[in-house]
Rosetta silent file (secondary structure, phi, psi, omega in degrees, C-alpha in Angstrom):
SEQUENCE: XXXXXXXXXXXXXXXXXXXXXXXXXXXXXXXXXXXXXXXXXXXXXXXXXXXXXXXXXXXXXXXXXXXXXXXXXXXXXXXXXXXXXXXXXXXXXXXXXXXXXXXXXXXXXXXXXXXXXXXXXXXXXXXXXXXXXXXXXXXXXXXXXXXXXXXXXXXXXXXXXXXXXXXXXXXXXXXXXXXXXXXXXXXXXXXXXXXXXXXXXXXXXXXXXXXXXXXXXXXXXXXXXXXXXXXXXXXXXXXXXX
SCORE:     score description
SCORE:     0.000 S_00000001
   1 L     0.000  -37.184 -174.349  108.203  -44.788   23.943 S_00000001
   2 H   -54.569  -67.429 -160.065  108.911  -48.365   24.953 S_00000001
   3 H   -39.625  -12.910  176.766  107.414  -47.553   28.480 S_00000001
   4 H   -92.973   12.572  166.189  103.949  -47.458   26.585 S_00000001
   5 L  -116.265 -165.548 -158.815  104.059  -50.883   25.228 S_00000001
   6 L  -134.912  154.516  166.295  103.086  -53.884   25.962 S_00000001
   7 L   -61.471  148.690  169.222  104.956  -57.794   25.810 S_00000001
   8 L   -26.815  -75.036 -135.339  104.677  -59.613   22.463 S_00000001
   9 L   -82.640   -8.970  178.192  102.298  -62.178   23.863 S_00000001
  10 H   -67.516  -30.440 -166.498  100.288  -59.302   25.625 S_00000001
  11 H   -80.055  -23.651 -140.141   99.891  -58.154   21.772 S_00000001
  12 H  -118.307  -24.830  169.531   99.396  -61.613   20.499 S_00000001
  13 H   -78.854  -28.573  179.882   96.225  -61.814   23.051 S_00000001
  14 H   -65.746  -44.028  178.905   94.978  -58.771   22.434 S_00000001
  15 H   -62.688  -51.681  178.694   94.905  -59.322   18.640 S_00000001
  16 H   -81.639    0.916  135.214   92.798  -62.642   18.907 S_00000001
  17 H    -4.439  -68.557 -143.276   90.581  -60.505   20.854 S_00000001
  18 H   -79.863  -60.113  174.532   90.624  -57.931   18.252 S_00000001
  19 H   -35.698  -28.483 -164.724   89.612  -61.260   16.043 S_00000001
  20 H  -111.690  -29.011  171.071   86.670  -62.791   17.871 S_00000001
  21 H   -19.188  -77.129 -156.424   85.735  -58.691   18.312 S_00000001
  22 H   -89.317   19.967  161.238   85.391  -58.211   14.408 S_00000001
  23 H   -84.759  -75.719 -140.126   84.137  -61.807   14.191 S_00000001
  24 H  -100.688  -11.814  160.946   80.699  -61.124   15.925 S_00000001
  25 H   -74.799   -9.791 -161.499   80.720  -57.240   14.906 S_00000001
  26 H   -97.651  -41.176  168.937   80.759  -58.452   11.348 S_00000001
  27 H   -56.854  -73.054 -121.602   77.508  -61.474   12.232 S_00000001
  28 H   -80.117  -58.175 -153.006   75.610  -58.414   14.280 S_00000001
  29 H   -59.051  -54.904 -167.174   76.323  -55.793   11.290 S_00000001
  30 H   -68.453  -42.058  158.215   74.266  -58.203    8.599 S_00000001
  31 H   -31.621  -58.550 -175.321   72.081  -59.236   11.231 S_00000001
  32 H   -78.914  -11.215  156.880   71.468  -55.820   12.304 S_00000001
  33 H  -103.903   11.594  149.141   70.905  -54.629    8.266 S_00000001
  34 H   -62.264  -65.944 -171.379   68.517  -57.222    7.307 S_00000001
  35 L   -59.699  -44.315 -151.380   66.719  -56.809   10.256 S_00000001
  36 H   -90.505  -52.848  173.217   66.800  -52.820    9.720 S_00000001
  37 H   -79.379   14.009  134.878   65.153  -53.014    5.923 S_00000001
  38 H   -90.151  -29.562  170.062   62.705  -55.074    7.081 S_00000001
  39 H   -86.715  -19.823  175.854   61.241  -54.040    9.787 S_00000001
  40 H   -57.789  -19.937 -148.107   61.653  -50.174    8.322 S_00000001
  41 H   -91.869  -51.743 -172.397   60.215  -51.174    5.395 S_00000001
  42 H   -50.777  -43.409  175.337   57.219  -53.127    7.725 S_00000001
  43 H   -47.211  -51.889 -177.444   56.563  -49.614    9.493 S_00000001
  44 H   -78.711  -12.246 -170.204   55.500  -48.280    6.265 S_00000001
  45 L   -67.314  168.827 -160.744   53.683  -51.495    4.799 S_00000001
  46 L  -102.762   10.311  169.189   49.734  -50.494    4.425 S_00000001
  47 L   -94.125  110.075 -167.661   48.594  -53.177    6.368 S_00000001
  48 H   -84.161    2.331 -177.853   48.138  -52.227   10.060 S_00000001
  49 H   -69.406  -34.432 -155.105   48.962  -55.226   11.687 S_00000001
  50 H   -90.951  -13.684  131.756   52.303  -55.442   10.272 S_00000001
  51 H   -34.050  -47.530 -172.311   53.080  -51.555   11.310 S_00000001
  52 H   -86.613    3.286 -179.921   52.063  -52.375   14.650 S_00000001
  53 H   -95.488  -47.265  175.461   54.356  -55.663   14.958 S_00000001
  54 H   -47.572  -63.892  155.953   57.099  -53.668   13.647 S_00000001
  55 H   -44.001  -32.802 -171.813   56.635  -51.096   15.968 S_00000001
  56 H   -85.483   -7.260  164.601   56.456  -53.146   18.867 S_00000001
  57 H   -48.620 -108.481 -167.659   60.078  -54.526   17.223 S_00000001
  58 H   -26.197  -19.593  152.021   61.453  -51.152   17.760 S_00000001
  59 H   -80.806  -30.870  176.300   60.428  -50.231   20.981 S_00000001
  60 H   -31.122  -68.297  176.785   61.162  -53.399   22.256 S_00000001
  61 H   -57.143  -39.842  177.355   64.592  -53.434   20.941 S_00000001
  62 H   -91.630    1.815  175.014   65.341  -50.040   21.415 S_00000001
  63 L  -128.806   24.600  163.583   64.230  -49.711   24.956 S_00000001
  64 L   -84.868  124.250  166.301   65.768  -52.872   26.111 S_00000001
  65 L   -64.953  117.532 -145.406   69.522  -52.567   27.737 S_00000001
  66 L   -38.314 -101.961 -149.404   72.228  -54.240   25.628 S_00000001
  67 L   -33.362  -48.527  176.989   73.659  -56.276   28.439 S_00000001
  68 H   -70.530  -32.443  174.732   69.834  -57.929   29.420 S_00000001
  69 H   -73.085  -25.277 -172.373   69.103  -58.696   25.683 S_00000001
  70 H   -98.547    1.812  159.418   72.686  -60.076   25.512 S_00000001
  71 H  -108.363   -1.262  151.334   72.202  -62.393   28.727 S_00000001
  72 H   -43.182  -65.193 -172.849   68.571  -63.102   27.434 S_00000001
  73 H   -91.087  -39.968  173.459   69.605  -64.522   24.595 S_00000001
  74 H   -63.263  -22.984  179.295   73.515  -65.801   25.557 S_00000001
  75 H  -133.568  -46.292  150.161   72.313  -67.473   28.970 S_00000001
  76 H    10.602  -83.035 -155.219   68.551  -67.755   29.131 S_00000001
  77 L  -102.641  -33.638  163.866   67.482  -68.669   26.018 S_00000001
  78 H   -57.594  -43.664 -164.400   70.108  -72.031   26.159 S_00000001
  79 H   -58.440  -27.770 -166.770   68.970  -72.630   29.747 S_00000001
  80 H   -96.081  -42.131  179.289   65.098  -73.093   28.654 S_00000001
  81 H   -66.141  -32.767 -175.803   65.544  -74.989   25.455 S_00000001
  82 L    77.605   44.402  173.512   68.481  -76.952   27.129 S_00000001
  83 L   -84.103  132.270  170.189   70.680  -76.275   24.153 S_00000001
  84 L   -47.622  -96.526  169.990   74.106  -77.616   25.153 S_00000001
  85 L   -79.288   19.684  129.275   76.116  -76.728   22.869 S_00000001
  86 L    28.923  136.968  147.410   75.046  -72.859   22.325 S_00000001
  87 L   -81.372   70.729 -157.831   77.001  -71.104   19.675 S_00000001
  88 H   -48.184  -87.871 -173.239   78.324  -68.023   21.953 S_00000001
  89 H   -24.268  -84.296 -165.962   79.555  -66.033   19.078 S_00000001
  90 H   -38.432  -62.533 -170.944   76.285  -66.638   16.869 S_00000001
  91 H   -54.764  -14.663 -173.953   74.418  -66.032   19.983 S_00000001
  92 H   -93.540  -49.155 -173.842   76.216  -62.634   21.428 S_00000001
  93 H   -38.245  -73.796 -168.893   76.174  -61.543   17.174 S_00000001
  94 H   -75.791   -3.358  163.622   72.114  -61.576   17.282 S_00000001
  95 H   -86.478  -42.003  164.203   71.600  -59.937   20.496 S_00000001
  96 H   -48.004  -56.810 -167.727   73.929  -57.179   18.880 S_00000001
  97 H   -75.693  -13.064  173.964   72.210  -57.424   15.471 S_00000001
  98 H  -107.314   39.277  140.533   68.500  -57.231   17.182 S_00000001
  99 H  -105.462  -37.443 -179.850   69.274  -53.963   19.366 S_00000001
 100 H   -70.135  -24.510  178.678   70.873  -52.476   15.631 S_00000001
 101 H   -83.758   -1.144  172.912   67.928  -53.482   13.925 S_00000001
 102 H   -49.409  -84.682 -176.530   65.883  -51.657   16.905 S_00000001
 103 H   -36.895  -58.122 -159.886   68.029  -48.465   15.818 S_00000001
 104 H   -75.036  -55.939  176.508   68.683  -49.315   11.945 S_00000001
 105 H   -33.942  -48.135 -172.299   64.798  -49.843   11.059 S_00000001
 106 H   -60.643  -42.973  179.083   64.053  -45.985   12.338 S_00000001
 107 H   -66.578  -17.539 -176.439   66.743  -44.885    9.678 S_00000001
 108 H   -78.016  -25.301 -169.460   65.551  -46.905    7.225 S_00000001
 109 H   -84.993  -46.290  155.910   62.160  -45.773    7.411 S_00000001
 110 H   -44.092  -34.444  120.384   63.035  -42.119    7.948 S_00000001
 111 H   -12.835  -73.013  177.184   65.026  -42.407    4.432 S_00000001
 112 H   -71.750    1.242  175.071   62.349  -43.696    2.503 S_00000001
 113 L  -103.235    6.831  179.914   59.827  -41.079    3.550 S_00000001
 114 L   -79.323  -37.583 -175.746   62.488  -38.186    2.635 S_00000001
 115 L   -50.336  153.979 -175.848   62.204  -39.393   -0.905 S_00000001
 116 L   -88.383  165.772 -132.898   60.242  -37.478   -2.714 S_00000001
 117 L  -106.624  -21.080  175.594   56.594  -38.709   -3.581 S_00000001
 118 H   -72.235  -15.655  162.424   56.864  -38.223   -7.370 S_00000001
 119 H   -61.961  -51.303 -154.931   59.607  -41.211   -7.444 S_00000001
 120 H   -96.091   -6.664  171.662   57.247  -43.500   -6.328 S_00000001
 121 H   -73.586  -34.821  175.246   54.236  -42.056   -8.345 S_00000001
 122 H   -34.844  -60.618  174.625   56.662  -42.462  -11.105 S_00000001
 123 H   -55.455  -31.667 -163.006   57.258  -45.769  -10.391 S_00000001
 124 H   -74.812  -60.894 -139.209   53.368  -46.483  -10.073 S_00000001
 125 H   -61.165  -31.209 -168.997   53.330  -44.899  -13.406 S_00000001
 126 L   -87.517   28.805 -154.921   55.623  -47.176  -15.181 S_00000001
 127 L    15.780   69.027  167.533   53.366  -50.317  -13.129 S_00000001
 128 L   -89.874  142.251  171.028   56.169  -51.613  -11.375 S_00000001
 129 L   -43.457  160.758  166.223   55.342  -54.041   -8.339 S_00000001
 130 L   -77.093  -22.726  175.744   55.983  -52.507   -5.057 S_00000001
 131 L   -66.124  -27.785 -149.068   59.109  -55.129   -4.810 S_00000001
 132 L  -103.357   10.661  161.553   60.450  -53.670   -7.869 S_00000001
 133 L   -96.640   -2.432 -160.541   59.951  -49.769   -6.405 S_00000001
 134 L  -108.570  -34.458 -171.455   61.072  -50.794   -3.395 S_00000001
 135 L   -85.224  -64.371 -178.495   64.662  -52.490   -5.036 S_00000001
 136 L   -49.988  -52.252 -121.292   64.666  -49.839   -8.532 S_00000001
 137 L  -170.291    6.199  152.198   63.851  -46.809   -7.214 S_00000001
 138 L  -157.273   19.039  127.776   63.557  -45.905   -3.653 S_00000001
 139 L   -86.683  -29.383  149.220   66.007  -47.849   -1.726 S_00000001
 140 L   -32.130  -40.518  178.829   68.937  -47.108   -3.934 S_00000001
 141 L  -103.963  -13.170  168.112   68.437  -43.409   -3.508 S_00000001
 142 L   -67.449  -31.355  166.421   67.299  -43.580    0.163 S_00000001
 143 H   -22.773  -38.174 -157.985   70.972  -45.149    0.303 S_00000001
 144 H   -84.750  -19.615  167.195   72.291  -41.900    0.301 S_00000001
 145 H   -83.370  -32.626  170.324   70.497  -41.018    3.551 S_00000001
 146 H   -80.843  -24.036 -151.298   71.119  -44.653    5.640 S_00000001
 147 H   -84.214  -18.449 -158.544   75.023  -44.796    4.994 S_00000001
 148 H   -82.455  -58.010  171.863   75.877  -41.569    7.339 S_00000001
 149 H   -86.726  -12.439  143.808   74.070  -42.729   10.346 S_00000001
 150 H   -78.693  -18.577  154.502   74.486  -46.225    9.908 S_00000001
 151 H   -43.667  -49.896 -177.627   78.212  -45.650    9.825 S_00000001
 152 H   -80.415  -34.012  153.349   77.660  -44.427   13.295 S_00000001
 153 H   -56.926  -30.831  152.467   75.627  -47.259   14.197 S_00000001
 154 H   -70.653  -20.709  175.027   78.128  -49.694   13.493 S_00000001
 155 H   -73.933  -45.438 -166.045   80.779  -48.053   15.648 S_00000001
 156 H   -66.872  -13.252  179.304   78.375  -47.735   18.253 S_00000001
 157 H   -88.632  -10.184  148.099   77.849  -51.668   17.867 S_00000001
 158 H   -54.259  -48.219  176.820   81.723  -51.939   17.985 S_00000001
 159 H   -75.696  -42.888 -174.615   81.496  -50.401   21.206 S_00000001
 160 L  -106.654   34.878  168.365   79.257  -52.570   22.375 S_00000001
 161 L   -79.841  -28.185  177.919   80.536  -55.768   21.538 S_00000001
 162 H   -64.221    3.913  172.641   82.612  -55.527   24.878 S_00000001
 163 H   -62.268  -43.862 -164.001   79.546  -56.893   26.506 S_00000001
 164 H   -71.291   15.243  158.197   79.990  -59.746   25.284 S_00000001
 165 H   -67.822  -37.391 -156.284   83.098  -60.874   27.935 S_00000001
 166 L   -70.397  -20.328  122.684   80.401  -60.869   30.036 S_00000001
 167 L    -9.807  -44.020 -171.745   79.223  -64.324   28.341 S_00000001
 168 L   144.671  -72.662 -147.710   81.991  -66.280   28.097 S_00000001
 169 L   -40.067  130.674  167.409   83.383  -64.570   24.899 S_00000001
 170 L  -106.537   92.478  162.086   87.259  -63.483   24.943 S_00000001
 171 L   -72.545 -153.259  179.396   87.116  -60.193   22.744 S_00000001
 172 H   -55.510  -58.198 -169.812   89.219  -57.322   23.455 S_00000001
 173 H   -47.450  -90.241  159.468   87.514  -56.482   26.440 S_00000001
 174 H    -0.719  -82.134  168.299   88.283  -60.199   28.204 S_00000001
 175 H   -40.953  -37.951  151.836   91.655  -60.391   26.727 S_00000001
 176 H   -54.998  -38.505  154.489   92.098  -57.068   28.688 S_00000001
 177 H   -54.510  -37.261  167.464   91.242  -58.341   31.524 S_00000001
 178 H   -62.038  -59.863 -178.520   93.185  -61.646   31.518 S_00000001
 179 H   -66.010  -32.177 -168.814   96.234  -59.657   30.868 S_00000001
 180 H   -70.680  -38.487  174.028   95.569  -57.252   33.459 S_00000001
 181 H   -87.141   -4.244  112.927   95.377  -60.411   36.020 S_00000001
 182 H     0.783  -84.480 -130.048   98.783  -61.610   34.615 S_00000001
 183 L   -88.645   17.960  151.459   99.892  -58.476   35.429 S_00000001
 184 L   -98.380    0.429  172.200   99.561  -59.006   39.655 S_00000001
 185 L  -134.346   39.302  165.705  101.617  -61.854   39.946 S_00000001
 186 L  -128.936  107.094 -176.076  104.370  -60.370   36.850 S_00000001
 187 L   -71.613 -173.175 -156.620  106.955  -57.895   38.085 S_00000001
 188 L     2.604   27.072  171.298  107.644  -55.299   35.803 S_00000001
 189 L   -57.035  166.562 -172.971  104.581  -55.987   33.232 S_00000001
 190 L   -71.228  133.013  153.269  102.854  -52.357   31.693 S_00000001
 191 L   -38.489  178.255  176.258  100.585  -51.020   34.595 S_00000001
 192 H   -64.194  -14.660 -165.539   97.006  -50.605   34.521 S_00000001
 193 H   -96.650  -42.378 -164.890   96.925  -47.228   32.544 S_00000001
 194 H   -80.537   -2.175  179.605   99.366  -48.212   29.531 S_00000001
 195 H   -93.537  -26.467  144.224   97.181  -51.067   29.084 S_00000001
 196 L   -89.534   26.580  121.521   94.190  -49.781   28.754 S_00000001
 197 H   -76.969  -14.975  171.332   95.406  -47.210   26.575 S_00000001
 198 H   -96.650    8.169  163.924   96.836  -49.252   24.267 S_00000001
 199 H   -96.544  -79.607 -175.862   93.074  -50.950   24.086 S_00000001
 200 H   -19.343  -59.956  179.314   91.840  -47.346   23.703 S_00000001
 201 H   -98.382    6.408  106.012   93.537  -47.285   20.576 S_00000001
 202 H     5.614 -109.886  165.019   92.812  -50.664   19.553 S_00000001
 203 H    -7.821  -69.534 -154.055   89.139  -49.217   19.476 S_00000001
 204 H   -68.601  -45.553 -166.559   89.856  -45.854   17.988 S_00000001
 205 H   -61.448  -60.242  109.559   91.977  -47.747   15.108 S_00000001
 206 H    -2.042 -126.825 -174.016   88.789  -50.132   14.456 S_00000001
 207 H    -9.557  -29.114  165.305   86.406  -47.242   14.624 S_00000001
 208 H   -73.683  -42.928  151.849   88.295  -45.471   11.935 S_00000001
 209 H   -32.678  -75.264  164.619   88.346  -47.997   10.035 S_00000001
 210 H   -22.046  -59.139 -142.859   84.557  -48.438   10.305 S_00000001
 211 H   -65.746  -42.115 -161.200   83.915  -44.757    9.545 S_00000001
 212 H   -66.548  -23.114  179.630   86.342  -44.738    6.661 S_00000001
 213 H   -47.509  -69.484 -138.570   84.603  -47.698    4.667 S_00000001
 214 H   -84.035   13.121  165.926   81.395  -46.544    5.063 S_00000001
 215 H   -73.844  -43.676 -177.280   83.027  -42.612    3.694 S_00000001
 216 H   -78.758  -40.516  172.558   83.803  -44.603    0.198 S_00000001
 217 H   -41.370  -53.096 -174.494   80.730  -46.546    0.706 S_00000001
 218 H   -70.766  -51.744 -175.726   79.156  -42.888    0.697 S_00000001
 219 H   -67.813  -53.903  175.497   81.304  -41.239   -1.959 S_00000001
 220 H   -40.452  -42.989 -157.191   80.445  -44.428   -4.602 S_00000001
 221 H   -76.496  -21.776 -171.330   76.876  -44.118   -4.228 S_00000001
 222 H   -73.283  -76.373 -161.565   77.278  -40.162   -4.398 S_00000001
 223 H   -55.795  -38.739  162.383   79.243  -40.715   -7.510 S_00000001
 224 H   -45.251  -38.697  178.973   76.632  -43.324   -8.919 S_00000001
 225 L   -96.719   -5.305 -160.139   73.855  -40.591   -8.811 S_00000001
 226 L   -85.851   15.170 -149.598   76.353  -37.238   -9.678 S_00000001
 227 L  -130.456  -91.801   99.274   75.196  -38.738  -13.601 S_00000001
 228 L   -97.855  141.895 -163.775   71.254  -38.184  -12.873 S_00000001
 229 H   -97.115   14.843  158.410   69.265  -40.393  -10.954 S_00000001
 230 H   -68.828  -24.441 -152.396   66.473  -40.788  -14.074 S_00000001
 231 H  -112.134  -26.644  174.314   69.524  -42.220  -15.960 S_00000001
 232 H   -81.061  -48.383 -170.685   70.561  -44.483  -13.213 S_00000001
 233 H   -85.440  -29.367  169.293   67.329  -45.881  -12.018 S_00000001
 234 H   -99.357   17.197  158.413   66.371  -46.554  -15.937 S_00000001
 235 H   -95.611  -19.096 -178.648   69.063  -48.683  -16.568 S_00000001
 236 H   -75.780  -44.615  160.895   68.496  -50.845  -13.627 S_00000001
 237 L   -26.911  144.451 -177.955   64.688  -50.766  -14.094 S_00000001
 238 L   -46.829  130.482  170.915   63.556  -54.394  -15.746 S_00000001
 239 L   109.093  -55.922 -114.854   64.151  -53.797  -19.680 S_00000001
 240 L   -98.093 -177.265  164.331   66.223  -51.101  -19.282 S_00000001
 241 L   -85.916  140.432 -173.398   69.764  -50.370  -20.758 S_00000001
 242 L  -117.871    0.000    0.000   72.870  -50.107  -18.686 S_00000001
């Protein structure tokens, strides 16, 4: 079993890796759900300019390669303003969090048109604002339809945080690599195989993670609604009793 580990300090690099990792997956994730209710939401607004700016978000974003949006914005975008001092981390986070909101905006908007059309007549009926149908009563139950596939969106943005060695940044990815050039001038250090396998489950461990949050994340909201959702949505409605 030993032969499959690694030295302390190989562990002790990898882990502040693992740290600047789930630092800028954690920016990109709000980034990229902000981003994702607004422009879904903009696809649907009744106004056609602001469908067609929205759209041209999402193809943009979503037909753009990670790695060119993240040296767009991480090397680029410093060089022409001639900012200096560049925040890598902020800056790798929102290249992340604008390719999820590419992605997260299609789910959001496919969600809100699965509700059915009698919530929102409902809503008309009771003259609520479109903010306050849009908060009460058909994102809250579209919820139940974003958390499955944005679970899977965050892993895949997990994955693709190792771009961001290419930058500067020392994630996981980086720290693997440092130790791996350690390990040509260190006699008996782990070889090339136990060391990326013991990143492989790094990853997997951190991906599990992910998925299990957003399974309770899924089960609350399930459990919020197993009551009826007329009884849910009119205590939250303005007035009502909770």
């Amino acid at each position: 079993m030993a032969a499959w580990l690694l030295e302390s300090h190989q562990y002790e690099m990898l882990r502040d890796g693992a740290l600047v990792t789930l630092q800028i997956l954690a920016y990109a994730f709000v980034i990229g759900a902000a981003l994702s209710v607004l422009v879904g939401v903009a696809r649907l607004s009744h106004r056609r300019w602001v469908r067609g700016l929205a759209l041209v978000y999402v193809e943009f974003f979503r037909g753009i390669s990670s790695i060119v949006l993240l040296t767009i914005v991480a090397i680029a975008v410093p060089i022409l303003f001639d900012v200096r001092a560049a925040p890598l981390v902020l800056l790798g986070s929102l290249a992340l969090g604008a390719n999820m909101g590419g992605y997260g905006a299609e789910i959001v908007r496919g969600a809100i048109q699965a509700i059915p059309r009698g919530q929102s007549e409902a809503s008309i009926a009771l003259n609520l604002s479109n903010t306050q149908r849009l908060r009460y009563v058909v994102l809250p139950q579209a919820l139940r339809i974003i958390l499955p596939p944005f679970g899977n969106l965050t892993i895949e943005i997990l994955k693709g945080t190792a771009l961001v060695s290419l930058v500067g940044l020392t994630d996981i990815m980086q720290a693997t690599l440092n130790i791996r050039q350690q390990q040509l001038f260190s006699a008996g250090a782990a070889d090339r195989t136990v060391l990326f396998m013991n990143v492989l489950v790094i990853y997997f461990v951190l991906a599990q993670v992910i998925n299990g949050l957003f399974r309770l994340a899924e089960r609350r909201v399930e459990r919020r609604f197993a009551g009826g959702e007329a009884e849910v949505l009119a205590a939250e409605l303005p007035g009502g009793t909770k």
